[in-house]
C-alpha atoms as an extended CHARMM CRD file, in Angstrom:
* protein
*
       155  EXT
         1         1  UNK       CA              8.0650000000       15.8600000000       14.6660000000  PROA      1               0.0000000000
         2         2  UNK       CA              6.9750000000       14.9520000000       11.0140000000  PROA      2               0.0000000000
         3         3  UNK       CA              5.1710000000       12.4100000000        9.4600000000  PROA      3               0.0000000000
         4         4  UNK       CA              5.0960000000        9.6900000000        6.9450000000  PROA      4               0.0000000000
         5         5  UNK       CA              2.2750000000        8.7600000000        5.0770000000  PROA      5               0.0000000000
         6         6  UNK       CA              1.7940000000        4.4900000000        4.9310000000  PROA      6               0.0000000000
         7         7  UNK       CA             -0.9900000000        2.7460000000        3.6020000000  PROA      7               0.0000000000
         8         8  UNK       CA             -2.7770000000        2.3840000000        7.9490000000  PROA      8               0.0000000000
         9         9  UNK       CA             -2.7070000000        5.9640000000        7.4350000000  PROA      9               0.0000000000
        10        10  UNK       CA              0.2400000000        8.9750000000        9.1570000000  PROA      10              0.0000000000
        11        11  UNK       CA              2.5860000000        7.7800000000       11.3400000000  PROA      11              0.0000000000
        12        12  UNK       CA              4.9000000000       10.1190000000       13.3740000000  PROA      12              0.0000000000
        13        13  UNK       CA              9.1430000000        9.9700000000       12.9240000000  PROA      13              0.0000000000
        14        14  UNK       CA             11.3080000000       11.2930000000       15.0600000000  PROA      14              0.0000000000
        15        15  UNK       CA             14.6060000000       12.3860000000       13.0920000000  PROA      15              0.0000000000
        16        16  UNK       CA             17.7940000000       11.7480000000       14.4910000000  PROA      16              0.0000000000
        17        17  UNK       CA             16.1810000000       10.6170000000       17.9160000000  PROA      17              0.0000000000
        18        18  UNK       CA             17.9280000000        7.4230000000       19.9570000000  PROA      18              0.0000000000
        19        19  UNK       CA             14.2130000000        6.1450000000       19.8870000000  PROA      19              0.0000000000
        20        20  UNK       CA             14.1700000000        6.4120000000       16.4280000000  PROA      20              0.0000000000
        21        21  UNK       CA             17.5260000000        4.5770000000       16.2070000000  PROA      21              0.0000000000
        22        22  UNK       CA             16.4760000000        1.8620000000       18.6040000000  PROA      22              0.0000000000
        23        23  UNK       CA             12.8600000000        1.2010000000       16.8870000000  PROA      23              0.0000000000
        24        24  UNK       CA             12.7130000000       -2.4420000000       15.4320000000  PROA      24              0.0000000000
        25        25  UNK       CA             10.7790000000       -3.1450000000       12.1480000000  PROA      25              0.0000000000
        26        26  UNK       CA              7.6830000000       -3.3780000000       14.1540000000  PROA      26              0.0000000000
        27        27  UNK       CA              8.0220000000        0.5080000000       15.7630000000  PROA      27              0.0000000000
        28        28  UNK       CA              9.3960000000        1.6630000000       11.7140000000  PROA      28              0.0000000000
        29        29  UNK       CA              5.9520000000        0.3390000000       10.4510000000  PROA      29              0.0000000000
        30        30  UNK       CA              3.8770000000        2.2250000000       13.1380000000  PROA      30              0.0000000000
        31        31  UNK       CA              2.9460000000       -0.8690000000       15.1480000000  PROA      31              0.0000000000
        32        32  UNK       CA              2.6380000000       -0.5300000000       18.7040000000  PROA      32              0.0000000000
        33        33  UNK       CA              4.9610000000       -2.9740000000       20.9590000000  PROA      33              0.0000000000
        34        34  UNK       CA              3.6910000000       -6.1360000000       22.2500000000  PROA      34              0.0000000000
        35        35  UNK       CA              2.0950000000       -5.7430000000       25.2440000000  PROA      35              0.0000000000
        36        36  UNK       CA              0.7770000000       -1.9610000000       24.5350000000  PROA      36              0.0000000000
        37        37  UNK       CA             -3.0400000000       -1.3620000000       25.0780000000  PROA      37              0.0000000000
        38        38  UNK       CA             -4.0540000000       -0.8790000000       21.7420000000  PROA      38              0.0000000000
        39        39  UNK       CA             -5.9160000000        2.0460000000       23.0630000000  PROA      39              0.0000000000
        40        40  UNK       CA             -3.5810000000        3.5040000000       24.6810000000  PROA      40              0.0000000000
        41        41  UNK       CA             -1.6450000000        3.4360000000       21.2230000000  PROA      41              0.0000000000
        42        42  UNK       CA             -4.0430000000        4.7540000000       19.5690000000  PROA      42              0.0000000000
        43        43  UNK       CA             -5.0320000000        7.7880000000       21.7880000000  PROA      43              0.0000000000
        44        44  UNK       CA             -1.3160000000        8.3910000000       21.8270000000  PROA      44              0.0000000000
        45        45  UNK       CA             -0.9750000000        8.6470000000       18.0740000000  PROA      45              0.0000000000
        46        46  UNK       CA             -4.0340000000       10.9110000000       17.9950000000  PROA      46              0.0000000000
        47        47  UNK       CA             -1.9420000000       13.1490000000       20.4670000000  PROA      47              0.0000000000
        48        48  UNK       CA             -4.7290000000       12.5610000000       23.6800000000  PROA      48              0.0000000000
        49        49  UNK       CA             -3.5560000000       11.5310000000       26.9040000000  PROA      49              0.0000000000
        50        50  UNK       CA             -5.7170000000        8.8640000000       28.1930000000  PROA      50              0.0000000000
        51        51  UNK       CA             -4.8760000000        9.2470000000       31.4600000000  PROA      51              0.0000000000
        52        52  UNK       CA             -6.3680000000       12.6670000000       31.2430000000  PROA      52              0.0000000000
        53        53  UNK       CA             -9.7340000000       11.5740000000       29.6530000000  PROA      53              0.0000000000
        54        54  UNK       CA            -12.7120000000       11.1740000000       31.7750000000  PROA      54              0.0000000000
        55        55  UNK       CA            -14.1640000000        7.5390000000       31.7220000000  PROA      55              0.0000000000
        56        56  UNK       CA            -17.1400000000        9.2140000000       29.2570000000  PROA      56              0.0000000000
        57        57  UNK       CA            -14.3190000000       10.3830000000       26.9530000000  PROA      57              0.0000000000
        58        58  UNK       CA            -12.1950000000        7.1170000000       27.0460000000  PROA      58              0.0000000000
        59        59  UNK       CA            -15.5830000000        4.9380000000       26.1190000000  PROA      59              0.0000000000
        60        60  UNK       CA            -16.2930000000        7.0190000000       23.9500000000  PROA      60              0.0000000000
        61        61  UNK       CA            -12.8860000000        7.0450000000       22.1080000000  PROA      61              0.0000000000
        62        62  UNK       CA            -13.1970000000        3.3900000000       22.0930000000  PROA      62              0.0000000000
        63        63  UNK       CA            -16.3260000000        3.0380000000       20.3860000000  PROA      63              0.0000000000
        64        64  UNK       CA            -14.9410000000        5.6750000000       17.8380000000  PROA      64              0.0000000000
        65        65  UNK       CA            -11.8150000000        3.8510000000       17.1800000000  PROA      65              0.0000000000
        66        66  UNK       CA            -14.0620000000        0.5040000000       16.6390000000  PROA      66              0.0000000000
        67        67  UNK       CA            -16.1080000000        1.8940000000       14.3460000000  PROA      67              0.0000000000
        68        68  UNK       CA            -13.1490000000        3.1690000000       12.1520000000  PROA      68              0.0000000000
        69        69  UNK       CA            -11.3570000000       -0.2510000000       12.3590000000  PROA      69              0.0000000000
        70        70  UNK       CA            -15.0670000000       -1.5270000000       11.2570000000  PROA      70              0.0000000000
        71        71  UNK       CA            -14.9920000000        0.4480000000        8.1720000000  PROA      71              0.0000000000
        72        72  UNK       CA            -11.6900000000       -0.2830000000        7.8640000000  PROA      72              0.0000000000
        73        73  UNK       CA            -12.2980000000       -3.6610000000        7.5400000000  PROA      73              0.0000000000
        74        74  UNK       CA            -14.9340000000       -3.1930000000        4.9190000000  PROA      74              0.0000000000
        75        75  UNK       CA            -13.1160000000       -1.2770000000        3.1810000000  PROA      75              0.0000000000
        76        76  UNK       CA            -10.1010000000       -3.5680000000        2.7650000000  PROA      76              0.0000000000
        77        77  UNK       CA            -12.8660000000       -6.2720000000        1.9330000000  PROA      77              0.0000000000
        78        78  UNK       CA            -14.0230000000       -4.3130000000       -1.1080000000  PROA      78              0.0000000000
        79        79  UNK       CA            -11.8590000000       -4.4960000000       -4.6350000000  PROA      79              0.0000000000
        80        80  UNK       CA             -9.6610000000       -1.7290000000       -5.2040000000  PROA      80              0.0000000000
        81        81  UNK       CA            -11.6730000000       -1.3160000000       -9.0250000000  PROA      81              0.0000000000
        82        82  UNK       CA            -15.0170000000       -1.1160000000       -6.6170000000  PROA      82              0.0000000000
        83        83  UNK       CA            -13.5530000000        1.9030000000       -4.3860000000  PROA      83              0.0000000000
        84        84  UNK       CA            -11.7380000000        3.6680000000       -7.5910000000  PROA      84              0.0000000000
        85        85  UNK       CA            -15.3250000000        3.7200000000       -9.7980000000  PROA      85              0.0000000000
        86        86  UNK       CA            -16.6600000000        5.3440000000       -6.6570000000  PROA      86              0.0000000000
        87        87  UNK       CA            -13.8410000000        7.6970000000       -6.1560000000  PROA      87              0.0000000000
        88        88  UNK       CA            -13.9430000000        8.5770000000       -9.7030000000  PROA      88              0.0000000000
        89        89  UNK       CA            -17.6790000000        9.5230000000       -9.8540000000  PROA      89              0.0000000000
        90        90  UNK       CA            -16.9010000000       12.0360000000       -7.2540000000  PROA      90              0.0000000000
        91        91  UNK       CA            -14.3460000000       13.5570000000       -9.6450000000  PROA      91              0.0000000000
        92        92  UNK       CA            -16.9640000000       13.7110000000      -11.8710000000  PROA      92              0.0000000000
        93        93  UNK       CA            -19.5060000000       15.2020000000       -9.2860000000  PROA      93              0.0000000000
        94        94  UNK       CA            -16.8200000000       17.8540000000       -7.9710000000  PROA      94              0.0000000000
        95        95  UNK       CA            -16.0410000000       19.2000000000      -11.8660000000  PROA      95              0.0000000000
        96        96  UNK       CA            -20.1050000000       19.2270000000      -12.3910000000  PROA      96              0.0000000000
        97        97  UNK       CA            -19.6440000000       21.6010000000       -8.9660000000  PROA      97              0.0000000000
        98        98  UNK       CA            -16.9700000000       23.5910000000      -10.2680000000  PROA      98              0.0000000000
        99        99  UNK       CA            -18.3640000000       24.5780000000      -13.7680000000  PROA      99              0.0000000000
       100       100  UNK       CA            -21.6130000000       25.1250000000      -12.0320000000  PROA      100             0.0000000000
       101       101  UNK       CA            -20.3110000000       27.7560000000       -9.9650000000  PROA      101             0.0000000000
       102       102  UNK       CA            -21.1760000000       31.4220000000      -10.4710000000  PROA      102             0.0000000000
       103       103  UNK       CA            -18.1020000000       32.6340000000      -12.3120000000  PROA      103             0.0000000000
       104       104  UNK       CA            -17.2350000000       28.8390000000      -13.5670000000  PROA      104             0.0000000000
       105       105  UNK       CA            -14.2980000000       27.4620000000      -11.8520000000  PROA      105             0.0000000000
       106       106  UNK       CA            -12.2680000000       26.8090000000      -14.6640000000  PROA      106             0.0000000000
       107       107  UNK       CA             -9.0290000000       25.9880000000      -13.2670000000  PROA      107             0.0000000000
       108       108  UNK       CA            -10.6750000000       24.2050000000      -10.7820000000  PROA      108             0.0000000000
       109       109  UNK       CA            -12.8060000000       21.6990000000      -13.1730000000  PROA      109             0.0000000000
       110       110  UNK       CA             -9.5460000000       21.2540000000      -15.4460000000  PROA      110             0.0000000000
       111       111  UNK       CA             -7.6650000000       19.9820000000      -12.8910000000  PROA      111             0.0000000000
       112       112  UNK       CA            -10.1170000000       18.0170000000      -11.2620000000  PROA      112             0.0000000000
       113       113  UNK       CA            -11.2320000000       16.6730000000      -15.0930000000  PROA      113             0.0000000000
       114       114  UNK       CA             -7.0470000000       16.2960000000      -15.9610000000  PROA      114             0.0000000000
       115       115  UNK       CA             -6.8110000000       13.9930000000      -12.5880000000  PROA      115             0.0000000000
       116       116  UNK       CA             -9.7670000000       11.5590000000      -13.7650000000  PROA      116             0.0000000000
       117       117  UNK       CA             -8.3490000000       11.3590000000      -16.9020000000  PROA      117             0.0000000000
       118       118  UNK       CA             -4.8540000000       10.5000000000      -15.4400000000  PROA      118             0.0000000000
       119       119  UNK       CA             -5.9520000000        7.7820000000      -13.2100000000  PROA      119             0.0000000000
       120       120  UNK       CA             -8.6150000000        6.2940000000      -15.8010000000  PROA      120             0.0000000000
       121       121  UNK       CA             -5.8000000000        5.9410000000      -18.4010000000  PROA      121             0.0000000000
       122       122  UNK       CA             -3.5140000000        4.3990000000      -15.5670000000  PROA      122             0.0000000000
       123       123  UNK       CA             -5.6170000000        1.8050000000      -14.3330000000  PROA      123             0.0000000000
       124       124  UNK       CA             -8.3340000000        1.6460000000      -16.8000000000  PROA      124             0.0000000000
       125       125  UNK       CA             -8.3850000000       -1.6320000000      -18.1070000000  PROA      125             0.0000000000
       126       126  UNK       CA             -8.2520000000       -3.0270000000      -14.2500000000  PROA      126             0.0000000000
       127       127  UNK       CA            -11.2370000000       -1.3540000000      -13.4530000000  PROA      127             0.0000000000
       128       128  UNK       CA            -13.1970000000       -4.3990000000      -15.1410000000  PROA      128             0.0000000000
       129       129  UNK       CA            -16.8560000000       -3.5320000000      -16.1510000000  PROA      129             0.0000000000
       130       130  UNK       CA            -16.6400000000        0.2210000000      -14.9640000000  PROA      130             0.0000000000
       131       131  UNK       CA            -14.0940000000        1.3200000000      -17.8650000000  PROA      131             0.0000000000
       132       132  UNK       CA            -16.8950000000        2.2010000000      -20.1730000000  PROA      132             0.0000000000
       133       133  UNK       CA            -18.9100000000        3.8740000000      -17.8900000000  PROA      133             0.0000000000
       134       134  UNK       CA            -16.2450000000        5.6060000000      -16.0830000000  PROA      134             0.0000000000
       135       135  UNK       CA            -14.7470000000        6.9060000000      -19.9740000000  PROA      135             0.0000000000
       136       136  UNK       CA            -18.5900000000        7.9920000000      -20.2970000000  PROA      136             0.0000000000
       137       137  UNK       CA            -18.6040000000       10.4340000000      -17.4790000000  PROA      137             0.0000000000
       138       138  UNK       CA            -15.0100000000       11.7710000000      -18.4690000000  PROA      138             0.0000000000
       139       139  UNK       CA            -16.2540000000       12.2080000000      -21.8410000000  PROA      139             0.0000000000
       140       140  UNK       CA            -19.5400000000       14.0600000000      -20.2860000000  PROA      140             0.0000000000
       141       141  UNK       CA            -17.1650000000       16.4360000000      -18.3410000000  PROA      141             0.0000000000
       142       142  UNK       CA            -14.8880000000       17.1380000000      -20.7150000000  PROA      142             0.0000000000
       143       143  UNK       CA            -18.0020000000       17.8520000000      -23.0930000000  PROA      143             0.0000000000
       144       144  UNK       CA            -19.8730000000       20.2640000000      -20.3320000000  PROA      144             0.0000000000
       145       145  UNK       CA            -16.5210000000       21.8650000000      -19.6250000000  PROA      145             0.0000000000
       146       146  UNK       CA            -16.0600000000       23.2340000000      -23.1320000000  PROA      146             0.0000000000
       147       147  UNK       CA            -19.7630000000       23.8450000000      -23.6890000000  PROA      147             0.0000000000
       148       148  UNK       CA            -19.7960000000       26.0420000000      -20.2210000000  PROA      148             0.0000000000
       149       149  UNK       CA            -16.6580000000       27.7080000000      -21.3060000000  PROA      149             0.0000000000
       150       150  UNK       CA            -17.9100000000       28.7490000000      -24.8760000000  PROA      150             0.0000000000
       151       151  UNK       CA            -21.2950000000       30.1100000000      -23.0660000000  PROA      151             0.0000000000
       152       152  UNK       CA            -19.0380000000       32.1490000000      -20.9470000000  PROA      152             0.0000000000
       153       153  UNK       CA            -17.0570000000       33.5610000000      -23.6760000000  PROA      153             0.0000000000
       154       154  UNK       CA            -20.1170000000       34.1470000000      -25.7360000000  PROA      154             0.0000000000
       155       155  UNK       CA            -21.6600000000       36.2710000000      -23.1200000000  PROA      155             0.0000000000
């Protein structure tokens, strides 16, 4: 069975199945059908059979799936411009990692330092007071990156 990615995350399709043929709009967009313990949903798309779980492991399951609907929630709360300047400074962090390493990760740190760049340019101007700080670190990592690489060369 494969999978298609939508924004609440993988959900499984069956290809060429009746069930698949038969799902309403509510089944295409990975909803479970009225009625359906949204547990039991839940453990099903994570492949566990709860019938099979111990009470321990069911409560437990629970509390997990709680906590990620939590975060979930907080997530969804906080503007996209917020979660992208975060994201970003970890591109940031993960070239600093790369050119770090012992041989430099070139490759590694370009394409890492190419995919900042691409999203900055695409969204830049909605990222609201971030831009100049986020073009700042891009700058910075760009700089490092050729400063590292002549260092290497020169040695």
């Amino acid at each position: 069975m494969s999978s298609l990615w939508t924004p609440d995350g993988e959900r499984p399709v069956g290809r060429g199945t009746a069930d698949a043929a038969d799902a309403g709009p509510d089944d295409a967009a990975g909803a479970p059908p009225e009625g359906t313990d949204p547990l039991r949903a839940a453990a099903a798309a994570l492949g566990l059979d709860l019938d099979r779980m111990t009470d321990e492991d069911r409560a437990q399951l629970e509390v997990e799936l709680n906590e990620m609907m939590q975060v979930r929630r907080q997530v969804a709360a906080t503007p996209a411009a917020e979660m992208l300047t975060n994201y970003l400074m970890r591109f940031f962090d993960l070239a600093t990692i790369y050119l770090e390493a012992d041989p430099p990760a070139f490759a590694e740190a370009a394409t890492v330092i190419e995919a900042f760049r691409s999203v900055l340019d695409g969204v830049g101007d909605r990222l609201g007071d971030s831009e100049p700080l986020l073009r700042e670190a891009l700058g910075q990592a760009q700089m490092v990156f050729v400063q590292v690489k002549n260092a290497t060369e020169g040695a």
